[in-house]
C-alpha positions in Angstrom: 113.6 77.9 -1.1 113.2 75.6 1.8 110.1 78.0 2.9 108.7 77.7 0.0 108.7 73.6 0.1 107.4 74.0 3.2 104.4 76.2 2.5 103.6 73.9 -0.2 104.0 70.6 2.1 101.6 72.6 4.6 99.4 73.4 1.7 99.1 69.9 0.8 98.5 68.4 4.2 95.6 71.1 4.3 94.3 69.5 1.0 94.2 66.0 2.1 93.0 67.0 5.6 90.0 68.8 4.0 89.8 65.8 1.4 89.6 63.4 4.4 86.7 65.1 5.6 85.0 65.5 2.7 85.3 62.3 2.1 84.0 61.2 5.7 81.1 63.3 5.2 80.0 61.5 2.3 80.4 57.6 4.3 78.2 59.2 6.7 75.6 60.5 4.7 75.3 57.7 2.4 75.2 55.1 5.3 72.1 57.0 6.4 70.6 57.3 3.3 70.5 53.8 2.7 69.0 53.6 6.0 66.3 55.9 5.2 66.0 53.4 1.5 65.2 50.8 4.3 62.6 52.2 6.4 61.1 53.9 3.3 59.8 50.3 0.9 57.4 49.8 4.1 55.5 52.6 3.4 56.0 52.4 -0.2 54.8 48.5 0.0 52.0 50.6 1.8 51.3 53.1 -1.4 51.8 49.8 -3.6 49.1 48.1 -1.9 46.9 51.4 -2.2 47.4 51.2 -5.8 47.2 47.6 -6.3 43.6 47.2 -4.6 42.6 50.2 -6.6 43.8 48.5 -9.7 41.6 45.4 -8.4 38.5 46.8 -7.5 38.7 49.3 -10.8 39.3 46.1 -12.9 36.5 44.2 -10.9 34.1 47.5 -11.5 35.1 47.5 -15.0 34.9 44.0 -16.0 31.4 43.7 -14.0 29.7 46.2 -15.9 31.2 44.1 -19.2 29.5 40.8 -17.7 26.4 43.3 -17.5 25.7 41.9 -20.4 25.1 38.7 -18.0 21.9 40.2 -19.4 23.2 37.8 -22.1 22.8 34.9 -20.1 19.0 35.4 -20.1 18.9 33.3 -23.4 19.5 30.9 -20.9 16.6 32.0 -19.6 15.6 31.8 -22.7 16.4 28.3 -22.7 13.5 27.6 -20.6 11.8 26.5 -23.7 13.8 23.5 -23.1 11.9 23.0 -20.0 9.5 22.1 -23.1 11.9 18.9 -23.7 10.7 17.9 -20.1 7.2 16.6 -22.2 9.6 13.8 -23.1 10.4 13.2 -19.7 6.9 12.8 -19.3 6.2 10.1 -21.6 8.5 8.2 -19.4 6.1 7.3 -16.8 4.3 6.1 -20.0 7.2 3.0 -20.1 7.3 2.5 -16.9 4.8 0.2 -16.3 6.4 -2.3 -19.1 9.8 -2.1 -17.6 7.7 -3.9 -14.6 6.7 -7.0 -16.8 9.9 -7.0 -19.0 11.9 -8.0 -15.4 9.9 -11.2 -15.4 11.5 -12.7 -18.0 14.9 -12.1 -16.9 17.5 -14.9 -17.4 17.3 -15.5 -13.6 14.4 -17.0 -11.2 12.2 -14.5 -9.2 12.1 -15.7 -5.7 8.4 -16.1 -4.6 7.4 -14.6 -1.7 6.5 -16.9 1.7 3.9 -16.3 4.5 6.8 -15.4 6.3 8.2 -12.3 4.3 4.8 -11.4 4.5 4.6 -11.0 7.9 8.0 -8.6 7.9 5.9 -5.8 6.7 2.6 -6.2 7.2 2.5 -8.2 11.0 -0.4 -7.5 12.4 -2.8 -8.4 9.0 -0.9 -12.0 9.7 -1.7 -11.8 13.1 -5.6 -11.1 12.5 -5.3 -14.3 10.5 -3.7 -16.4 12.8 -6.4 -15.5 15.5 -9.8 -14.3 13.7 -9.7 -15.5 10.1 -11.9 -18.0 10.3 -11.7 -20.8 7.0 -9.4 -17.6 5.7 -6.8 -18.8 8.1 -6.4 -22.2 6.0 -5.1 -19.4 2.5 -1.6 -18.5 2.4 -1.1 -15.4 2.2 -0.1 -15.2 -1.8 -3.3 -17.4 -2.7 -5.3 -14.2 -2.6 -2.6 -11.3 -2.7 -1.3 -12.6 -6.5 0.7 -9.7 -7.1 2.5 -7.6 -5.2 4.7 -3.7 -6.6 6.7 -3.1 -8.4 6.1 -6.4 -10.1 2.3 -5.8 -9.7 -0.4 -3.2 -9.3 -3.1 -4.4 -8.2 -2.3 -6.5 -4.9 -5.9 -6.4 -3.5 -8.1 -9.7 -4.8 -11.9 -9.9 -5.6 -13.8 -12.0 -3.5 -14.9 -13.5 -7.1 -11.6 -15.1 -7.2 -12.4 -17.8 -4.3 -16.9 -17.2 -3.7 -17.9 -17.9 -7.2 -20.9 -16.0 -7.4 -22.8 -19.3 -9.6 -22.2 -21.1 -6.2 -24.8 -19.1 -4.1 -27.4 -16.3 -3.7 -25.3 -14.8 -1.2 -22.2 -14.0 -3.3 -23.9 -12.1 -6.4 -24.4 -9.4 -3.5 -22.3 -6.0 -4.2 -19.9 -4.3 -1.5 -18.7 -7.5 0.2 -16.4 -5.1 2.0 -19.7 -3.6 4.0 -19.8 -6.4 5.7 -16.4 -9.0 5.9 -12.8 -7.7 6.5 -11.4 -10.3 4.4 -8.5 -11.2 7.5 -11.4 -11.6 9.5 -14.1 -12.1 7.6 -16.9 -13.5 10.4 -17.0 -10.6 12.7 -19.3 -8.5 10.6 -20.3 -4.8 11.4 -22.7 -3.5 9.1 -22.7 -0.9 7.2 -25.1 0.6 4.3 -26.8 -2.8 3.7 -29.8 -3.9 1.9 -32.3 -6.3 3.7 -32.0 -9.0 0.7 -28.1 -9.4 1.5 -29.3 -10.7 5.3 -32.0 -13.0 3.4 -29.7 -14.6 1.0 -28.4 -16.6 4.0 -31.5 -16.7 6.7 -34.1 -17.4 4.2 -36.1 -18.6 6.9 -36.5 -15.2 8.8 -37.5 -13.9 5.9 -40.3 -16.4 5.4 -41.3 -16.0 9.2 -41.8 -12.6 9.0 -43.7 -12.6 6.0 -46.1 -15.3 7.4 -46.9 -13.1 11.1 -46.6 -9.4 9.3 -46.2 -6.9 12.1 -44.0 -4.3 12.4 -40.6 -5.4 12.7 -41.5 -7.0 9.1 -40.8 -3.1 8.2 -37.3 -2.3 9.3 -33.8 -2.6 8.2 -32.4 -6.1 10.1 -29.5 -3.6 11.0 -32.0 -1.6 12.9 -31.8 -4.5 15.4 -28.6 -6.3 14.0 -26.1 -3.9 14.6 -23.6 -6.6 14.7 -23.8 -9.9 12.9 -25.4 -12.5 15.6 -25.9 -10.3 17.9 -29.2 -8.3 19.0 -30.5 -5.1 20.6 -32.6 -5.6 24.2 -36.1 -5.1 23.7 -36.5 -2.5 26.5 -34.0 -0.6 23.6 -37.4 0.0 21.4 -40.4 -1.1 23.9 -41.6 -0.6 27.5 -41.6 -3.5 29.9 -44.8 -5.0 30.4 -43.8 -4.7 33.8 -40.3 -3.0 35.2 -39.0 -6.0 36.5 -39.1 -7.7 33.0 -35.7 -8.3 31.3 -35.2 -9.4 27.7 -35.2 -13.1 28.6 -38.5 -12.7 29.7 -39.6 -11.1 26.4 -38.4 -13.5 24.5 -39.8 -16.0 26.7 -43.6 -14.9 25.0 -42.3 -13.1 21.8 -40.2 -13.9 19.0 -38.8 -10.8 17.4 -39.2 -12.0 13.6 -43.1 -12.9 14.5 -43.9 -10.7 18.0 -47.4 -10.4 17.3 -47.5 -14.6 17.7 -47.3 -14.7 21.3 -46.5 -18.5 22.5 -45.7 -18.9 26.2 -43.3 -20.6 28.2 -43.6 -22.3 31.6 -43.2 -20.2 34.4 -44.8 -16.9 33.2 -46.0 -14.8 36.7 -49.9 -13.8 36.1 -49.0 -9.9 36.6 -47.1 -10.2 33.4 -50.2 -11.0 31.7 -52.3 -8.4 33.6 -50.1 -5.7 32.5 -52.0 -6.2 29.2 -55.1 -7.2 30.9 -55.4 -5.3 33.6 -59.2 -5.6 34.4 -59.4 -9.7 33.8 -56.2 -9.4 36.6 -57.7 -7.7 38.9 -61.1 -9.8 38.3 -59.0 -13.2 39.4 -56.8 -11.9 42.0 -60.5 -11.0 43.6 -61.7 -13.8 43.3 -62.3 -16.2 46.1 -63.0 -19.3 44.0 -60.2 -21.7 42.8 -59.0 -19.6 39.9 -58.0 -17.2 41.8 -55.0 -19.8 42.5 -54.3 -21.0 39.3 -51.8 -19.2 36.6 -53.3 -17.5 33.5 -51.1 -20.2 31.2 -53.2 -22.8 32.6 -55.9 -22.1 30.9 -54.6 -20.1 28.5 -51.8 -22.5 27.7 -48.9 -22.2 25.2 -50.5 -19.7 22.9 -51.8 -16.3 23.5 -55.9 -16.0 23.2 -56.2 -19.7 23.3 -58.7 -20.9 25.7 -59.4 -24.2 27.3 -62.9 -25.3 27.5 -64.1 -26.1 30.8 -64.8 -29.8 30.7 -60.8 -30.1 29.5 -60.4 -29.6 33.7 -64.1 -30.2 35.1 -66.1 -33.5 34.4 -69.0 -33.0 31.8 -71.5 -34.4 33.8 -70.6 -32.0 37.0 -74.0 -30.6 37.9 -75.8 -34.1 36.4 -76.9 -34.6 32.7 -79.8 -32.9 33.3 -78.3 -29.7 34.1 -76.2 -29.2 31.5 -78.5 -30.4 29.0 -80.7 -27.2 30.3 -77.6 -24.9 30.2 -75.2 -26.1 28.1 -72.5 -23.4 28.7 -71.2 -23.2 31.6 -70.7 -19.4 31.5 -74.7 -19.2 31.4 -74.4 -19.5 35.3 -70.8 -18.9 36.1 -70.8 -15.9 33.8 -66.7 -14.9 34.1 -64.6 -17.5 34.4 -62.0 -15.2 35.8 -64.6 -13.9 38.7 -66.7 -17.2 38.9 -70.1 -16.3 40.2 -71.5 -18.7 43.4 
């Protein structure tokens, strides 16, 4: 009986040892499991991402090929026909222009502009005043310029305003600007002029050179006048009478609205006249009588081809009354009064 208990006592320890074990078994394993749970979500975050970007991309692909029908959105290409409302836009440059004279009449003062604000923006037109303007420089500057954008378009005066054309010949003439800069208005450079705008203020030229014709009386006055009081040389156009001449000395016989009225002054050398008259100069300088000493303008004085008359130097009754009431021109004997005969 007592063998028996104690085969059964044996037999139960074996069951609780094996039991034990089991049961140890099973800590371990599940220990290791839940490892393996731990390592595993990184790669299965990995397969989630997998399927999440293909769930993005597939939606993006499908949805794109929905907004295909952006093709839809051409009507609002379509809308360009509202481009067609930009016609009213248009019109508002049409407005614009009354805006302008509707902000004179505001409820407040508009500040006229001074010389001075002029002068900010535009210095050196104030500074050609100042210096070259002439009687402009005695106009402020607002006097002529009456308006001025965006309160004004048209800034730029008429010389009307201030040279009444009733007052003088000179202002009816067309394209003032030809000739005067309006800041300085004097120092004239022609351009495309007409002769009758020079006349209208040196009437007397004009006379002059209608009274001697010649032909200067044919040309532009800017042919000569390039620049308003001032002249070409002579020598420009004509030879020298002789090389040493200058244009002092060509004025000193010739006036250039009359040339052909030669009037002499003192002083003129005898070769300048024999470079015209080549064979009477050579007759005098020859000469060994007492012309041969005087100057041509002594006898030829103050205009050309004038002559003196021999008793205006030499006694009428030289040679006795009784010779010259036989020969009563001197050149009967003398023959050449530039080569005086014995």
């Amino acid at each position: 009986m007592e063998k028996k208990n104690c085969i059964i006592t044996m037999g139960f320890i074996i069951v609780l040892i094996f039991f034990g074990i089991w049961f140890l078994t099973i800590i371990k394993t599940t220990p290791a499991e839940t490892d393996v749970a731990k390592h595993k979500p990184e790669p299965a975050a990995e397969h989630k991402i997998e399927p999440a970007t293909e769930h993005k991309t597939e939606p993006v692909a499908e949805h794109k090929p929905e907004p295909e029908p952006v093709a839809e959105v051409e009507p609002t290409v379509e809308a360009e026909p509202t481009v067609e409302a930009e016609p009213t836009v248009e019109a508002e440059p049409e407005p614009a222009p009354a805006p302008a004279v509707e902000v004179k009449p505001a409820d407040f003062d508009i500040v006229p502009l001074e010389d001075k604000d002029c002068a900010k923006c535009h210095p050196y037109a104030v500074k050609d005043i100042n210096e070259r303007g002439g009687l402009h420089q005695s106009i402020g500057c607002n006097e002529c310029h009456l308006e001025h954008p965006p309160l004004g378009n048209d800034p730029i005066p008429t010389c009307e305003m201030c040279h009444d054309p009733g007052d003088a010949e000179h202002y009816n003439i067309k394209n003032c600007n030809a000739c005067h800069y309006p800041h300085y208005p004097t120092e004239m450079e022609f351009g495309e002029i007409n002769v009758s705008a020079c006349l209208s203020c040196h009437p007397a030229q004009g006379k002059e050179m209608e009274a001697n014709p010649s032909e200067h009386a044919g040309l532009n006055c800017t042919e000569c006048h390039t620049v308003h009081r001032e002249w070409n040389n002579c020598a420009d156009c004509h030879t020298p009478h002789a090389e040493e001449m200058t244009h002092a000395d060509c004025l000193a016989c010739h006036k250039p609205h009359s040339p052909k009225a030669v009037n002499y002054a003192d002083g003129i050398p005898n070769n300048y006249c024999a470079c015209c008259h080549e064979n009477v100069g050579n007759a005098l300088a020859s000469s060994k009588k007492a012309h041969a000493e005087m100057s041509c303008i002594e006898c030829h004085e103050s205009e050309h081809m004038a002559v003196t008359q021999c008793d205006g130097c030499h006694d009428a009754d030289l040679h006795g009354t009784t010779m010259h009431e036989r020969y009563p021109l001197c050149l009967d004997c003398h023959n050449n009064p530039h080569a005086l005969a014995e």
